[in-house]
C-alpha positions as CSV (number, residue, x, y, z in Angstrom):
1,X,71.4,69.9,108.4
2,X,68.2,71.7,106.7
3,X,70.9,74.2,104.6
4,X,73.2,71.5,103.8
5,X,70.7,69.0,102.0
6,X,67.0,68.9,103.0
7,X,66.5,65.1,102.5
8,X,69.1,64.5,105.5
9,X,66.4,63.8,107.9
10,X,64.6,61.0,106.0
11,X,68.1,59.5,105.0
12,X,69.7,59.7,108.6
13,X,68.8,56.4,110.8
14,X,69.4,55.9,114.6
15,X,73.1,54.0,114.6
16,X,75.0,56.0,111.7
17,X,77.7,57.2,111.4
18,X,77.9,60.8,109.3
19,X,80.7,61.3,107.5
20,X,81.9,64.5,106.5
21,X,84.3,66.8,104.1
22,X,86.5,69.2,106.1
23,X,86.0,71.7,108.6
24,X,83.1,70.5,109.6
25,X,81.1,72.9,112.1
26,X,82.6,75.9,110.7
27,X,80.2,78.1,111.4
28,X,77.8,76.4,113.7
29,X,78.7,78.2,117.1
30,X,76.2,77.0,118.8
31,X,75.7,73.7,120.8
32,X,72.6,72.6,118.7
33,X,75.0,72.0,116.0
34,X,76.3,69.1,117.6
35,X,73.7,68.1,120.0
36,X,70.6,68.1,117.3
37,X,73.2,65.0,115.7
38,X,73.3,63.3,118.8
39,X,69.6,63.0,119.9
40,X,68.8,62.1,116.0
41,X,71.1,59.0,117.1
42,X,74.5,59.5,115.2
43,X,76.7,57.9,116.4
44,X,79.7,59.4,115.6
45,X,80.8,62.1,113.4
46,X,84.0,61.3,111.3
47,X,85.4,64.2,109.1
48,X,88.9,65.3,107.2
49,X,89.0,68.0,110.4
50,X,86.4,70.5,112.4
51,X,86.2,74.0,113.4
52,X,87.6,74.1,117.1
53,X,84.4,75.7,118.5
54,X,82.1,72.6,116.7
55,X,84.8,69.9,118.3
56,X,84.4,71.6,121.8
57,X,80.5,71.8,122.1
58,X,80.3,68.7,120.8
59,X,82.9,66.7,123.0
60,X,81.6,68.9,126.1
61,X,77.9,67.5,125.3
62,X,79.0,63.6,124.8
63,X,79.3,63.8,121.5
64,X,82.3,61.9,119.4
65,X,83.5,63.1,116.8
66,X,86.7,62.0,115.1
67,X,89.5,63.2,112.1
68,X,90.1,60.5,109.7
69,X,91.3,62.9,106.7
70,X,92.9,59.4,105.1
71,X,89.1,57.8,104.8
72,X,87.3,60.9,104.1
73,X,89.7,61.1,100.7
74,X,89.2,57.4,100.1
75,X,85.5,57.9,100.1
76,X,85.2,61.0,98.3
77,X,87.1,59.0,95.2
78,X,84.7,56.3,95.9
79,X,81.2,57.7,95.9
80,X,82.0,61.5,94.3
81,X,80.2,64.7,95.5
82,X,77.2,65.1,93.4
83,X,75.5,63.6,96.0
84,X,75.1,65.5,99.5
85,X,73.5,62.7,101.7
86,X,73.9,59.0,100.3
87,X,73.6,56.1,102.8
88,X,76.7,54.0,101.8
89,X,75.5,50.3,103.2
90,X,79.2,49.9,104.8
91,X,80.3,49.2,108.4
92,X,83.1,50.6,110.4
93,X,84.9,49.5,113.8
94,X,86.5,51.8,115.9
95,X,89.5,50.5,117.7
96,X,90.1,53.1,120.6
97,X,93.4,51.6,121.6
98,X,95.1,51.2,118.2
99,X,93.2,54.3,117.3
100,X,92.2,52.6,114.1
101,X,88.7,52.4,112.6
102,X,88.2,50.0,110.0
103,X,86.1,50.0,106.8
104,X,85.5,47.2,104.1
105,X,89.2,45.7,105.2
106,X,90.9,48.5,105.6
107,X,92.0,50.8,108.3
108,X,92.4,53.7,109.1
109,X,94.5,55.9,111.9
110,X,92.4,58.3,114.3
111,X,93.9,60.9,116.5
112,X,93.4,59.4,120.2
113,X,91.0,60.4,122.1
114,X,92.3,61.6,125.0
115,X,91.4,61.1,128.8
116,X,88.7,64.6,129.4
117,X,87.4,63.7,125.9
118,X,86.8,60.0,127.3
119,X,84.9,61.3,130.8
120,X,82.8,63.7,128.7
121,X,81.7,61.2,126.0
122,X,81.2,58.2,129.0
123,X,79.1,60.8,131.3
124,X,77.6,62.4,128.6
125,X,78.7,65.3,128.8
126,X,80.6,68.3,130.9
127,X,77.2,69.0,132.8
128,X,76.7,65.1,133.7
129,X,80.5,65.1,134.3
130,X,80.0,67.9,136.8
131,X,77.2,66.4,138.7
132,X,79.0,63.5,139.3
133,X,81.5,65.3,141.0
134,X,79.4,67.4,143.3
């Protein structure tokens, strides 16, 4: 996140959630992209969409990431964009089978997360997946 906003590492805690605008990925081909998130201990990614190839590596390396275009908007009226990293102090809860996740009382809808998509994030990954199979 170095070319986005340089303070992102000393913002960034084990546990968060990183939000983000739209298309989010585009441009990061490689596996890193998503990965480097996950061992900083993110959570989740939430964002308005992704580049396919982003979604991909990051689902085949057991990482979650999730469209809410409906809460990225709210929160982009809420805190602006002048800011490029600000730690909001809210909470969110995912509900997998309403496909809901809600923040300060509200909720949201989330696309499912499908059956492969569930194996790879619960294993860890496609490699871990793989092994277990062997």
């Amino acid at each position: 996140m170095e070319n986005y906003d340089l303070e992102f590492v000393n913002i960034v805690s084990k546990g968060d959630i990183l939000v983000g605008g739209y298309n989010f990925g585009t441009g990061s081909s490689r596996e890193q992209a998503a990965t480097s998130l996950k061992y900083q201990g993110i959570q989740v990614v939430l964002a308005g969409s992704f580049s396919q190839t982003y979604k991909r590596n990051a689902i085949n390396n057991g990482f979650l990431v999730l469209e809410a275009p409906e809460l990225i908007n709210d929160l982009k009226d809420i805190f602006g964009m002048e800011n490029l990293t600000k730690k909001t102090g809210m909470n969110a809860t995912i509900d997998f089978l309403a496909s809901v996740i809600g923040v300060n009382g509200t909720e949201y809808p989330l696309p499912p997360v499908g059956a492969a998509a569930q194996e790879m994030i619960v294993t860890g990954g496609l490699e871990n997946w793989v092994k277990e199979r062997i």
